[in-house]
ZAVEX-578701 format. One line per 3 residues: number of its first residue (from 1); their letters; for each residue z, y, x of C-alpha. Coordinates in Angstrom, 2 decimals. Each point is the difference from the previous one (the first is absolute). Layout:
N
NUM = A = Z Y X; ...
***
This chain:
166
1 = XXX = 106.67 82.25 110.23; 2.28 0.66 -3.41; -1.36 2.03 -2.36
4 = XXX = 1.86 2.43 -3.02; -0.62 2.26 -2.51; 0.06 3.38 -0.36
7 = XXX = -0.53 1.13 -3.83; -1.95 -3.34 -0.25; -2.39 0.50 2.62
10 = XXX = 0.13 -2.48 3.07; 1.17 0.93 3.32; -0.12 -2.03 2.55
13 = XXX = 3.00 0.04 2.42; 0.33 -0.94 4.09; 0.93 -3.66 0.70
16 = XXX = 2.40 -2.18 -1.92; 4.32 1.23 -0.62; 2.11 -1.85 2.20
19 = XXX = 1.13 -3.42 -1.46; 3.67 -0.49 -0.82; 1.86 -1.44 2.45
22 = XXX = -2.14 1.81 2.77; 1.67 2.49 2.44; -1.24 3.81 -0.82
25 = XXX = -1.66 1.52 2.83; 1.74 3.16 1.90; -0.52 3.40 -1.30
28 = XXX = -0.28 3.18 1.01; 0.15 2.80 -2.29; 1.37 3.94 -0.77
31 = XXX = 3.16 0.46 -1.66; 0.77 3.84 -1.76; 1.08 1.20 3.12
34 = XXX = -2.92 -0.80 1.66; 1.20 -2.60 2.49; -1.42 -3.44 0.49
37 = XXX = 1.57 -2.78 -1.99; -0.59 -3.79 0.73; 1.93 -2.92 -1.84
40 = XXX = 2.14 -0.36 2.71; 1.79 2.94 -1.51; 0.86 -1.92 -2.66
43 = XXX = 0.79 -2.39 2.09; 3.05 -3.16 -1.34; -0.77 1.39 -3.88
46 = XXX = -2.34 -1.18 -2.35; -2.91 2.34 -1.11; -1.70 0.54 -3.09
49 = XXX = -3.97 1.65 1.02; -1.01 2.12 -3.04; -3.39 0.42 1.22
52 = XXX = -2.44 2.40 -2.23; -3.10 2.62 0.49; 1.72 3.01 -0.83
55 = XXX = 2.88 1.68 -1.26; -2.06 2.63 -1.81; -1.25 -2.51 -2.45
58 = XXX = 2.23 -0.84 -3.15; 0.37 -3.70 0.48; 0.96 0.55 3.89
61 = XXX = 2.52 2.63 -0.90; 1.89 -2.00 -2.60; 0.30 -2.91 2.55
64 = XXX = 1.27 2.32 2.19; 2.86 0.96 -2.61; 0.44 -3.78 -1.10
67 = XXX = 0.60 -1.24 3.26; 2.28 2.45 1.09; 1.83 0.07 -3.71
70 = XXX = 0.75 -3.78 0.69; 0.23 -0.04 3.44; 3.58 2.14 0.14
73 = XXX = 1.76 -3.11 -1.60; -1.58 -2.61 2.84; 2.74 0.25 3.24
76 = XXX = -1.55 -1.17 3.21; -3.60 0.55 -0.48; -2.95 2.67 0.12
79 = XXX = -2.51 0.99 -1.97; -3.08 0.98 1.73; -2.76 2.06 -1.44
82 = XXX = -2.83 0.15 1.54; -3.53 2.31 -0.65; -2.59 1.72 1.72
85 = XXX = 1.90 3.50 -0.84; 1.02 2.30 2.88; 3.77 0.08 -0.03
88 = XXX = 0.07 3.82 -0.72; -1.48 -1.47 -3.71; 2.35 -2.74 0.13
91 = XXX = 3.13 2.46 0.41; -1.21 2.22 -2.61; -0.14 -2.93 -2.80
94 = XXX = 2.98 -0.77 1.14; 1.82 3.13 0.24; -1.63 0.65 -3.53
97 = XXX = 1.27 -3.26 -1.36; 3.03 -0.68 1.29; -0.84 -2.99 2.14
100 = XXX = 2.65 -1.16 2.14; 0.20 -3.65 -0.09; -2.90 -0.90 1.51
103 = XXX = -1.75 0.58 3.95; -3.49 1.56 -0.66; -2.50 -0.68 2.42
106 = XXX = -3.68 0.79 0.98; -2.77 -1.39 1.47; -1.29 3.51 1.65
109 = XXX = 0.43 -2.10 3.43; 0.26 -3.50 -1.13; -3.18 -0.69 -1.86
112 = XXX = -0.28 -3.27 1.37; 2.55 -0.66 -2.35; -2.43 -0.68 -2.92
115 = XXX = -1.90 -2.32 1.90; 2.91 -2.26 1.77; 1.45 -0.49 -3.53
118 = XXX = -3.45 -0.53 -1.70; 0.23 3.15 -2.64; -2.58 2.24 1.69
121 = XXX = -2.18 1.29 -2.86; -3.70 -0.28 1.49; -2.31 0.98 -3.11
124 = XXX = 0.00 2.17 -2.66; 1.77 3.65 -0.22; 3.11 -0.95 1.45
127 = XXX = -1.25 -1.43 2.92; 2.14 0.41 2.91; 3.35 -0.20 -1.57
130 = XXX = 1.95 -2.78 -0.92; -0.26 -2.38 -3.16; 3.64 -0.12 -2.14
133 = XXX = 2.17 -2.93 0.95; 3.28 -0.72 0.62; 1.40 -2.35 2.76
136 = XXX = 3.48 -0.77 0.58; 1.31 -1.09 3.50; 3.02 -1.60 1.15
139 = XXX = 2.74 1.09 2.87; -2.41 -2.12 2.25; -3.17 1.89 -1.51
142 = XXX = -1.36 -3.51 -1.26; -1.81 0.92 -3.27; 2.12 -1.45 -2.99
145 = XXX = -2.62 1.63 -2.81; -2.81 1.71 -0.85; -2.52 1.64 -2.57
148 = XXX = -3.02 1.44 0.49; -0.46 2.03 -3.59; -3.45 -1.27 -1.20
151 = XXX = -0.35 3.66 -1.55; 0.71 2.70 2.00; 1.16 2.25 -3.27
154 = XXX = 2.65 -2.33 -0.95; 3.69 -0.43 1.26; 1.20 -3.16 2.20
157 = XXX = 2.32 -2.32 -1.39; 3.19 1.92 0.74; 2.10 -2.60 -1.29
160 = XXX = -0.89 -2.93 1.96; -0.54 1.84 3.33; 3.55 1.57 -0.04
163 = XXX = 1.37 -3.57 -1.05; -1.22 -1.17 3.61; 1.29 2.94 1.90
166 = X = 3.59 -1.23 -0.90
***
């Protein structure tokens, strides 16, 4: 079990991330339009998983408009973002925002999700959602990086994760 923070308090979080090197386990999740979405979708390009709790928090949102800021100059690849959020919340940040580079996706039918990648949140108020990470897949959906953010308030490490998606 990993644990995090969330404004210093301890949360502790469903099994262990995958390791690098590791394949990522299948997926099944909602895009905007309400349709199922699995990696195979993605399938020959390499993927970057912005996974968060939700958009309607300020550190979520300005992930959300990082990711797909930076993503528009990356050929090739996607940029995932994942959260509990419905996709009718989803398409309103998005609409609201501008986001275009990036595939939003929920877990209102994939909650297994949290728990295949290890980033369920089992204690505290945000139990039930996911814990912030990022994990970046190649074209083969081997994982190539990750971060689990020790504190769920702060950013990832935009930087180094979009330096392994190209």
């Amino acid at each position: 079990m990993s644990t995090v923070t969330l404004r210093g308090q301890e949360i502790q979080v469903f099994g262990e991330m995958l390791p690098v090197g590791s394949d990522a386990p299948g997926l099944r999740l909602v895009g905007l339009d309400l349709a199922d979405v699995t990696l195979h979708d993605f399938a020959g390009r390499k993927k970057l998983l912005n996974i968060f709790p939700s958009i309607d928090t300020p550190t979520c949102a300005m992930s959300v408009r990082k990711f797909n800021e930076r993503a528009a100059a990356i050929d090739g690849a996607a940029v995932l973002c994942v959260s509990a959020d419905l996709p009718f919340a989803q398409k309103r940040f998005c609409g609201a925002e501008g986001i275009a580079n990036v595939t939003m996706l929920s877990l209102m039918r994939g909650r297994q999700f949290g728990k295949d990648y290890g980033l369920l949140i089992e204690t505290g108020p945000m139990a039930g959602l996911t814990a912030r990470a990022v994990i970046v897949l190649d074209a083969d959906n081997r994982i190539v990086y990750s971060e689990l953010v020790p504190e769920i308030g702060n950013e990832p490490d935009y930087d180094t994760a979009l330096a392994a998606l190209v």
